[in-house]
C-alpha positions in Angstrom: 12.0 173.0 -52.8 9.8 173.4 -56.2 6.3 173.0 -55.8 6.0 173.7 -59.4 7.0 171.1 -62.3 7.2 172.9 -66.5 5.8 170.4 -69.1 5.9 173.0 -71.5 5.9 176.5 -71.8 1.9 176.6 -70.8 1.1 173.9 -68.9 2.5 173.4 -65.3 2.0 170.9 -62.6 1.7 172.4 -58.9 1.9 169.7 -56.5 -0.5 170.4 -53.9 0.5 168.3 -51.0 -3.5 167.4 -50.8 -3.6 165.3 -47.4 0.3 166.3 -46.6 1.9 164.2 -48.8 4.2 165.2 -51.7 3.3 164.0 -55.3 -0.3 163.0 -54.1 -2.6 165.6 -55.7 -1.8 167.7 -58.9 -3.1 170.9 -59.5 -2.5 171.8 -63.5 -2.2 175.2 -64.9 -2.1 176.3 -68.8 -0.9 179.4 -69.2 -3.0 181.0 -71.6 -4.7 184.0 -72.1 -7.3 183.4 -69.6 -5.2 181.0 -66.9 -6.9 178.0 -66.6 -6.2 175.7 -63.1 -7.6 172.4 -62.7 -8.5 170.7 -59.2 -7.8 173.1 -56.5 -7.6 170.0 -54.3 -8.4 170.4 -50.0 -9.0 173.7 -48.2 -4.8 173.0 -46.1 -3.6 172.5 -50.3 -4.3 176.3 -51.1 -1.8 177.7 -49.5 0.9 175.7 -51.8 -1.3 176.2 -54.4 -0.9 180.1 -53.9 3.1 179.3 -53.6 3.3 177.6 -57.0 1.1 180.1 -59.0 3.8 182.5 -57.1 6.8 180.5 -58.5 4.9 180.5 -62.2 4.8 184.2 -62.2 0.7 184.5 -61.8 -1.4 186.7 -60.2 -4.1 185.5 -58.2 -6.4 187.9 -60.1 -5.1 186.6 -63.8 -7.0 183.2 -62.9 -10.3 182.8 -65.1 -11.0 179.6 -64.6 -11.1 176.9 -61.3 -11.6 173.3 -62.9 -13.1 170.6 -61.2 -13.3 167.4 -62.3 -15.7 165.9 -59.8 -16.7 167.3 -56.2 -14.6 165.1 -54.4 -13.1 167.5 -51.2 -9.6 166.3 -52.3 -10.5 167.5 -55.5 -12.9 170.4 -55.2 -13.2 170.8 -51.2 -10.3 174.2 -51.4 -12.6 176.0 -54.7 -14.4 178.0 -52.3 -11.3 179.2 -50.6 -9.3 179.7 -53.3 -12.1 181.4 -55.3 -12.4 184.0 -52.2 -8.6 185.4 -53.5 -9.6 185.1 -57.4 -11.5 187.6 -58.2 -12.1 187.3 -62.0 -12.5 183.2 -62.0 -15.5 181.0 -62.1 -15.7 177.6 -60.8 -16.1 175.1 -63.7 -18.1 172.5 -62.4 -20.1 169.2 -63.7 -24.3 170.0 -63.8 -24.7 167.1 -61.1 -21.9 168.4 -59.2 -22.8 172.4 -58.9 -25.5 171.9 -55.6 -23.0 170.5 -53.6 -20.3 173.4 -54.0 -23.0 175.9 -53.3 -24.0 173.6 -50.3 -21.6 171.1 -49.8 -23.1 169.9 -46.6 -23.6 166.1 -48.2 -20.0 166.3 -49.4 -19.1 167.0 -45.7 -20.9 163.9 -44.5 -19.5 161.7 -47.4 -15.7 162.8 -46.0 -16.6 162.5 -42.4 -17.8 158.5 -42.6 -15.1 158.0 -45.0 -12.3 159.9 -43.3 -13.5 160.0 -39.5 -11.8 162.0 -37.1 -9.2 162.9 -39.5 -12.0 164.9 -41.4 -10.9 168.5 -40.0 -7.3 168.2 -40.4 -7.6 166.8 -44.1 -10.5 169.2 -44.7 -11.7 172.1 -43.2 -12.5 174.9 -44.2 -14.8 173.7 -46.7 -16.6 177.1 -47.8 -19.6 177.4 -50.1 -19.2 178.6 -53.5 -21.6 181.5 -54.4 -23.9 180.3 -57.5 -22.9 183.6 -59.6 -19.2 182.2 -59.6 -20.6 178.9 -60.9 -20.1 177.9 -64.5 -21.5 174.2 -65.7 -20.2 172.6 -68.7 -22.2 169.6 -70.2 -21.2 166.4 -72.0 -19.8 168.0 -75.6 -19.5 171.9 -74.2 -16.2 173.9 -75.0 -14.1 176.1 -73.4 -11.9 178.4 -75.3 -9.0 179.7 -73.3 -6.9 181.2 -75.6 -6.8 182.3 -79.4 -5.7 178.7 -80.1 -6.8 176.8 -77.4 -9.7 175.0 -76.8 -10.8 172.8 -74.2 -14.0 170.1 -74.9 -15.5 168.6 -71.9 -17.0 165.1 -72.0 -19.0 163.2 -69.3 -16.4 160.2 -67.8 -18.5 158.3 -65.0 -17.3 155.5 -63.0 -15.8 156.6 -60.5 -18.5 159.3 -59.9 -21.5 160.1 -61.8 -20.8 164.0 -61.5 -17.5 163.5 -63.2 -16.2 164.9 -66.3 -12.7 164.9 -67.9 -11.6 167.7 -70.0 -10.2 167.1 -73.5 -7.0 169.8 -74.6 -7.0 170.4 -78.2 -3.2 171.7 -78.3 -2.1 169.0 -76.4 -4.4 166.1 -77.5 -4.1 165.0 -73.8 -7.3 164.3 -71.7 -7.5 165.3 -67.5 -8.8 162.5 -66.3 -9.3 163.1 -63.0 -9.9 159.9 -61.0 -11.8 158.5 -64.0 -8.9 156.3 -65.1 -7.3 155.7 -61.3 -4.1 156.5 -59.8 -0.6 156.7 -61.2 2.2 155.9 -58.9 4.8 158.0 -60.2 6.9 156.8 -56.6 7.9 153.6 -58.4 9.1 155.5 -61.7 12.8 155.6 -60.5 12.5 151.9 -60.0 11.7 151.2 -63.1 8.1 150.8 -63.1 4.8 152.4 -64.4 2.2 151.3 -62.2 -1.6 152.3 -62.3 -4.9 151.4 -60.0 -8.3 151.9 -60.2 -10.3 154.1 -58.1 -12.8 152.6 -56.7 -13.7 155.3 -53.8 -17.4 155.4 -52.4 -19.7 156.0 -53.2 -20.8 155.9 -57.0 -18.4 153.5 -58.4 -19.8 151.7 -61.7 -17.4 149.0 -62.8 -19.1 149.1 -66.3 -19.3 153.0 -66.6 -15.5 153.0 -66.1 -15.2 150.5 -68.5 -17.3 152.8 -71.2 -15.4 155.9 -69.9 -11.9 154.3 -70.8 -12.9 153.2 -74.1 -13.6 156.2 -75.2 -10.7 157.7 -74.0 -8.8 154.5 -75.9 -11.1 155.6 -79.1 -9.4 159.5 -79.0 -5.7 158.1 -79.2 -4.6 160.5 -76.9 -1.0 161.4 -76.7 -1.2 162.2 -72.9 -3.1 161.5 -70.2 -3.2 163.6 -67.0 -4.3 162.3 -63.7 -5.1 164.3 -60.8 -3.1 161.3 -58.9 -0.6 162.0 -60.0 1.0 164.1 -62.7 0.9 163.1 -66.7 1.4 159.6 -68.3 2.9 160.0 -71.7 1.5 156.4 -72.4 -2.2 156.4 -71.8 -2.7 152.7 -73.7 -0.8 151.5 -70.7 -2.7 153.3 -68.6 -6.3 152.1 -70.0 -4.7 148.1 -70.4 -3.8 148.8 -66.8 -7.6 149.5 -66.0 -8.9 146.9 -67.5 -6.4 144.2 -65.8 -7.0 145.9 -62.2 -10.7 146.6 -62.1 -11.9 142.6 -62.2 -9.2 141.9 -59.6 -10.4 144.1 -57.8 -13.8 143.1 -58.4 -12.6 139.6 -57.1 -11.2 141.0 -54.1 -14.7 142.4 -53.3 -16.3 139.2 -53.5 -13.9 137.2 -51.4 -13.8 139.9 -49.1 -17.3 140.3 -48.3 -17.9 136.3 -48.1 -15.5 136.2 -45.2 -17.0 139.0 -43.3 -18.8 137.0 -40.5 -20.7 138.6 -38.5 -21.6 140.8 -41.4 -21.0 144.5 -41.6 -19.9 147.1 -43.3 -16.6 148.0 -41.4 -15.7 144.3 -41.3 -16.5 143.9 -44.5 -14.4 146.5 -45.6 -11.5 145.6 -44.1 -11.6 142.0 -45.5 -12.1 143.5 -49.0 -8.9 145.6 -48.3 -6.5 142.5 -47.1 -7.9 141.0 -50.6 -6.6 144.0 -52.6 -3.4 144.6 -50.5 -2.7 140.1 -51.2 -3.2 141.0 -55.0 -1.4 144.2 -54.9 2.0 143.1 -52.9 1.8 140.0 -55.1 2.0 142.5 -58.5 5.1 144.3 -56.7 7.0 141.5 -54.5 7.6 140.4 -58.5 8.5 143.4 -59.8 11.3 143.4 -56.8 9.4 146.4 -54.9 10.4 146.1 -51.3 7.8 146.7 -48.6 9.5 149.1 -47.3 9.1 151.0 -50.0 6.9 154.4 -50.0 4.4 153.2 -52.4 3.3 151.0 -49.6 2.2 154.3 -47.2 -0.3 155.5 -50.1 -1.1 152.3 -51.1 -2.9 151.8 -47.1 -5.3 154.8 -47.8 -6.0 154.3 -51.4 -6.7 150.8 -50.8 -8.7 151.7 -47.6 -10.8 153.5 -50.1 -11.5 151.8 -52.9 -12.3 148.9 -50.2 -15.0 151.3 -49.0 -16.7 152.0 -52.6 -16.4 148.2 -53.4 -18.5 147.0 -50.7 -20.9 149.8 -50.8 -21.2 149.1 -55.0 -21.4 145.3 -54.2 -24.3 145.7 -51.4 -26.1 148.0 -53.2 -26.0 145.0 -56.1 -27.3 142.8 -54.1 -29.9 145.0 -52.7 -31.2 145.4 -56.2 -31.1 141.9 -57.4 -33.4 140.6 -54.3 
């Protein structure tokens, strides 16, 4: 079976099987004169990744450029690896983000409360990235990748400070990264285009993503292309979609975090993510989704997830405010 899926002529979608699941994590590639890849996803992802540059015709050493649009691990946890069998490419990188590929010992931590014993399997290796192979692009900065291509780079926090999505001149489509959430391409065949936000710990901003999608709105993009997963052809829908989500979700935390009795952060948690899942099934059971259906597996992590970053957004609020 294809790991690889043509848009056009030079831009490619490798799906990277990021935590062993098929159409979870996309790796993109534009074929220009220096070959550009964005988010080389989780250390186990690289050897797919290697399979779909394979099926594209590339050569490990005709890779310039590793793009990373935040430091998540199932983003940017496999750049050290991969960059060890790329020996021309730098690691493009955010300036907040750069320490933790050269030491990602925090990133580590982050996965392991957040993923638990599950950590190595998802994970490991997660290898350093030497600081020469390191190149940061700042709010406004440009990349050009080919005679006629350009890439702009613009800071898009919200669901991470140390984010930045990457703006494609030839295109006029924007990688978003996790900026703009999740697209469920599962429920396509039925009929439905279906977007969430991202809410993961643990620098969610509510009104940063709010900020981040206007200005997307403001570029009238033609495309937008998620790192979860693959390329929405209608980003209006995608940033409406935003902005209906986020204050349910929003909602969810609040009710969630009032029922946790005794308080804590694991109980709290898990009250936050029956909220989201009541609001969630509610949205599908009327657009005829059965629960059977496979949206329903990824829906149990993501929403695990962005339960997690709610309540640690919400009691740092409330930390502040006192």
């Amino acid at each position: 079976m294809s790991l690889v899926t043509k848009i056009d002529e030079r831009f490619a979608i490798i799906d990277s099987h990021d935590l062993g699941m098929t159409g979870r994590t996309s790796s993109y590639v534009l074929l220009e004169e220096d070959i550009t890849l964005f988010e080389p996803s989780s250390s186990p992802s690289i050897i797919h990744i290697k399979k779909g540059l394979d099926e594209l015709g590339v050569n490990l050493d005709e890779i310039a450029n590793i793009i990373v649009t935040h430091i998540h691990l199932d983003h940017a946890g496999g750049a050290g690896l991969l960059l060890e069998s790329c020996p021309n490419a730098k690691i493009v990188v955010h300036p907040k983000g750069a320490k933790h590929l050269i030491n990602p010992s925090r990133l580590i931590a982050g996965a392991k409360a957040v993923y638990g014993d599950k950590f190595d399997e998802l994970f490991s290796p997660i290898v350093p990235v030497p600081e020469n192979r390191i190149l940061i692009k700042n709010h406004e900065d440009t990349l050009r990748i080919g005679p006629d291509s350009l890439l702009t780079f613009y800071d898009s926090p919200g669901h991470a400070n140390h984010h930045f999505s990457i703006f494609d001149h030839k295109r006029n489509g924007m990688f978003t990264g996790d900026t703009l959430g999740i697209f469920y391409q599962e429920l396509l065949p039925d009929g439905i285009e279906f977007y969430l936000p991202s809410t993961s710990p643990n620098q969610f901003n509510p009104e940063a993503m709010e900020r981040s999608a206007a200005f997307y709105e403001s570029l009238h993009l033609n495309s937008v292309n998620f790192s979860h997963f693959g390329v929405s052809l209608h980003p209006q829908k995608a940033i409406d979609a935003m902005r209906k989500w986020l204050p349910v979700f929003l909602e969810s935390a609040e009710k969630g975090i009032s029922k946790s009795k005794p308080f804590s952060l694991e109980n709290a948690a898990e009250h936050v993510k029956l909220e989201l899942h009541k609001s969630v099934s509610a949205y599908l059971d009327e657009k005829g989704v059965p629960r059977t259906h496979r949206v329903y597996d990824i829906l149990e992590l993501d929403l695990s997830v962005c339960a997690m970053g709610l309540v640690d957004t919400c009691i740092k609020r409330m930390k502040s405010s006192t």
